[in-house]
C-alpha positions as CSV (number, residue, x, y, z in Angstrom):
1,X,49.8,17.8,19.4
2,X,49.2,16.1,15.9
3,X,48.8,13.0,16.9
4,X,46.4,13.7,19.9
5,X,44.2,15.5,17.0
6,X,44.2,12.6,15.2
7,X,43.2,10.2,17.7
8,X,40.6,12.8,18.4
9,X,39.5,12.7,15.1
10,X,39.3,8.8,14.6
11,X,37.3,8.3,18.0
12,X,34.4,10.9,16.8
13,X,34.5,9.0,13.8
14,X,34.2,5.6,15.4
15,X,31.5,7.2,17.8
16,X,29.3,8.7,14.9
17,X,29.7,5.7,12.8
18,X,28.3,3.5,16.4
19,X,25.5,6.1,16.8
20,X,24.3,5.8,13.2
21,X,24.4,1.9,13.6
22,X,22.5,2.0,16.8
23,X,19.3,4.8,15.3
24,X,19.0,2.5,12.0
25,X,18.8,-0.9,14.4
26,X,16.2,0.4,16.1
27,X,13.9,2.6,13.2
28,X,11.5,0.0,11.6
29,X,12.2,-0.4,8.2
30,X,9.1,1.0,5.6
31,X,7.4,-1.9,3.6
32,X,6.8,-0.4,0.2
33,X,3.3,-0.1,-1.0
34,X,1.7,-1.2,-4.2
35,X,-0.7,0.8,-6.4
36,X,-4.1,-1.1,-6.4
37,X,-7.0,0.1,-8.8
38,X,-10.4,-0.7,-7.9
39,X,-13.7,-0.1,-9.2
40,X,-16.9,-0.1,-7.5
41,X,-19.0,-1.5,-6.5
42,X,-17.3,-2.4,-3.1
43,X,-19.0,-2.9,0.1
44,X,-17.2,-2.2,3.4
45,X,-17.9,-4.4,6.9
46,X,-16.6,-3.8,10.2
47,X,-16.5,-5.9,12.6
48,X,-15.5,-6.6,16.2
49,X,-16.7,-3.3,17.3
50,X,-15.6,-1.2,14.3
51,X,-11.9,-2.2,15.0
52,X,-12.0,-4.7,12.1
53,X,-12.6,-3.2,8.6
54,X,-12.5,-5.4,5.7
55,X,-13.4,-4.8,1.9
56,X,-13.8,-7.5,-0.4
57,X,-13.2,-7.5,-3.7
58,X,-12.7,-10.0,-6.9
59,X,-9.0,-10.2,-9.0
60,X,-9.5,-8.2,-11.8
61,X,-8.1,-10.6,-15.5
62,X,-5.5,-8.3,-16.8
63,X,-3.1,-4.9,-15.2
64,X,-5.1,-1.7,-14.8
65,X,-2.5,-0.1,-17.5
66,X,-4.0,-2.7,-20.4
67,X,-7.6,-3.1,-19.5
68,X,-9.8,-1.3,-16.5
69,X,-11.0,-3.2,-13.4
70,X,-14.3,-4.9,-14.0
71,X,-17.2,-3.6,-11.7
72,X,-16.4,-5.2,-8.0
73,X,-12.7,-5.6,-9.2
74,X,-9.7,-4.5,-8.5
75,X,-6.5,-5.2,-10.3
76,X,-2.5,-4.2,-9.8
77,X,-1.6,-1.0,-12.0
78,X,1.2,-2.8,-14.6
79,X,2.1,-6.3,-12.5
80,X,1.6,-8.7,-10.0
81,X,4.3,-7.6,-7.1
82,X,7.3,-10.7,-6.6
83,X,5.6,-12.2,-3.1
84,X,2.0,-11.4,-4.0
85,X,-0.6,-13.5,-5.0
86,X,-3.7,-12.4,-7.4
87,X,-5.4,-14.8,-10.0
88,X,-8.5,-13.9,-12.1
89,X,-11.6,-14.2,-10.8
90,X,-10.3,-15.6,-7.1
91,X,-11.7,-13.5,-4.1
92,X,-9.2,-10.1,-2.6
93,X,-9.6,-8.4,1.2
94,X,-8.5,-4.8,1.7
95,X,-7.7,-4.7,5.1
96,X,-8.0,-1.6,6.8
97,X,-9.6,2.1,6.7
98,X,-10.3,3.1,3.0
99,X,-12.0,6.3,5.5
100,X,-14.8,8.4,4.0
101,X,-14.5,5.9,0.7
102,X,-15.4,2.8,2.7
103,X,-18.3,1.5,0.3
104,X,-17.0,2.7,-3.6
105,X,-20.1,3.3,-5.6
106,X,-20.8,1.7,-8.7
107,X,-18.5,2.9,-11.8
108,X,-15.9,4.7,-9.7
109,X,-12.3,3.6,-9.5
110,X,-10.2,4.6,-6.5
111,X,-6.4,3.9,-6.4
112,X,-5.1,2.6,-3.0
113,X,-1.6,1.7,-1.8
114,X,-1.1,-1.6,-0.4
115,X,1.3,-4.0,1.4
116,X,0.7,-7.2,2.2
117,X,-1.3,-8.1,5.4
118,X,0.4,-9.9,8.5
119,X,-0.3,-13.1,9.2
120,X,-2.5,-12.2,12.0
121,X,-5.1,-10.2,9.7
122,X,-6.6,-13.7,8.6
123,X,-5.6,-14.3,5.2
124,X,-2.0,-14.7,3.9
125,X,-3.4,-13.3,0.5
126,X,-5.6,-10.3,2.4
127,X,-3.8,-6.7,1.4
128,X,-3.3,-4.0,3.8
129,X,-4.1,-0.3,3.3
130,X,-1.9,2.0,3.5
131,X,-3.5,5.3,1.7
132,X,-6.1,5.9,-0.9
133,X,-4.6,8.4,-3.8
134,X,-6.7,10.9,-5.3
135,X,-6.3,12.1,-8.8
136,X,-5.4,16.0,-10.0
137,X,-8.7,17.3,-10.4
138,X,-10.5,15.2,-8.1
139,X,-9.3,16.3,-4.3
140,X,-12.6,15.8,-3.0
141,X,-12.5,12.1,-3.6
142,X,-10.7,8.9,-4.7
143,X,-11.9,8.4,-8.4
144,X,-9.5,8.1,-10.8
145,X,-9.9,7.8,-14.6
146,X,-7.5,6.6,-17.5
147,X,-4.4,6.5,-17.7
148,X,-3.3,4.7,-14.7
149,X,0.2,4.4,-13.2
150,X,2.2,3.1,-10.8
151,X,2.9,6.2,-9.7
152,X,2.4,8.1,-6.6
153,X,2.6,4.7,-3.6
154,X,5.1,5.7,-0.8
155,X,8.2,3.4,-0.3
């Protein structure tokens, strides 16, 4: 009787363990995002029938932590991500739906979470959206002020 309990046992085991294996094969793994700061002004286009939406932006000098983005600027919120590439002054693309905060007006800074784009978006260097964060305080849009964190980007 013992030993038919164990066997029982060890084959659930082996069965569980199997299942477990199988679900995590098949989930798609979550890229994490990136905290991106940006300040306006930033301009918005769509194209191919509203199904591509693209924001461009310039590479901001320094981390949003040790100096704010420049107007039209965005910049990474303490470093550059290993895999990522952003240098001073060289041309960025959001790609994807920043949603009601499509064209960020002048002044404001809005904190989006990134990954980067697929091959098939264009540009090896473009970004893809992921979510746009809005600061305590401000629920009814994106701006953030001072001091900014890497804080807050799903992984």
């Amino acid at each position: 009787m013992i030993k038919s309990w164990w066997v029982t046992l060890a084959g659930a085991s082996m069965l569980s363990i199997a299942a477990g294996c199988v679900v995590s094969a098949q989930t798609p793994s979550a890229e994490t995002s990136f905290p991106l700061y940006c300040r306006g002004p930033l301009n918005t286009l769509r194209t191919d029938g509203g199904k591509l939406i693209k924001t461009s932006f310039k590479w901001a000098k320094e981390a949003a932590i040790k100096e704010r983005p420049g107007a039209g600027q965005c910049a990474w919120a303490d470093s550059t991500p290993q895999g990522f590439d952003s240098k001073p002054g060289a041309d960025g693309v959001l790609v994807g739906n920043l949603g009601p905060f499509d064209t960020l007006p002048v002044g404001t800074v809005a904190k989006v979470c990134v990954t980067k784009a697929s091959a098939a978006s264009g540009q090896s260097s473009d970004l893809m959206v992921h979510q746009v964060l809005r600061q305590l305080g401000h629920q009814t849009s994106p701006y953030h002020i001072p001091p900014f964190s890497a804080e807050g980007c799903t992984s």
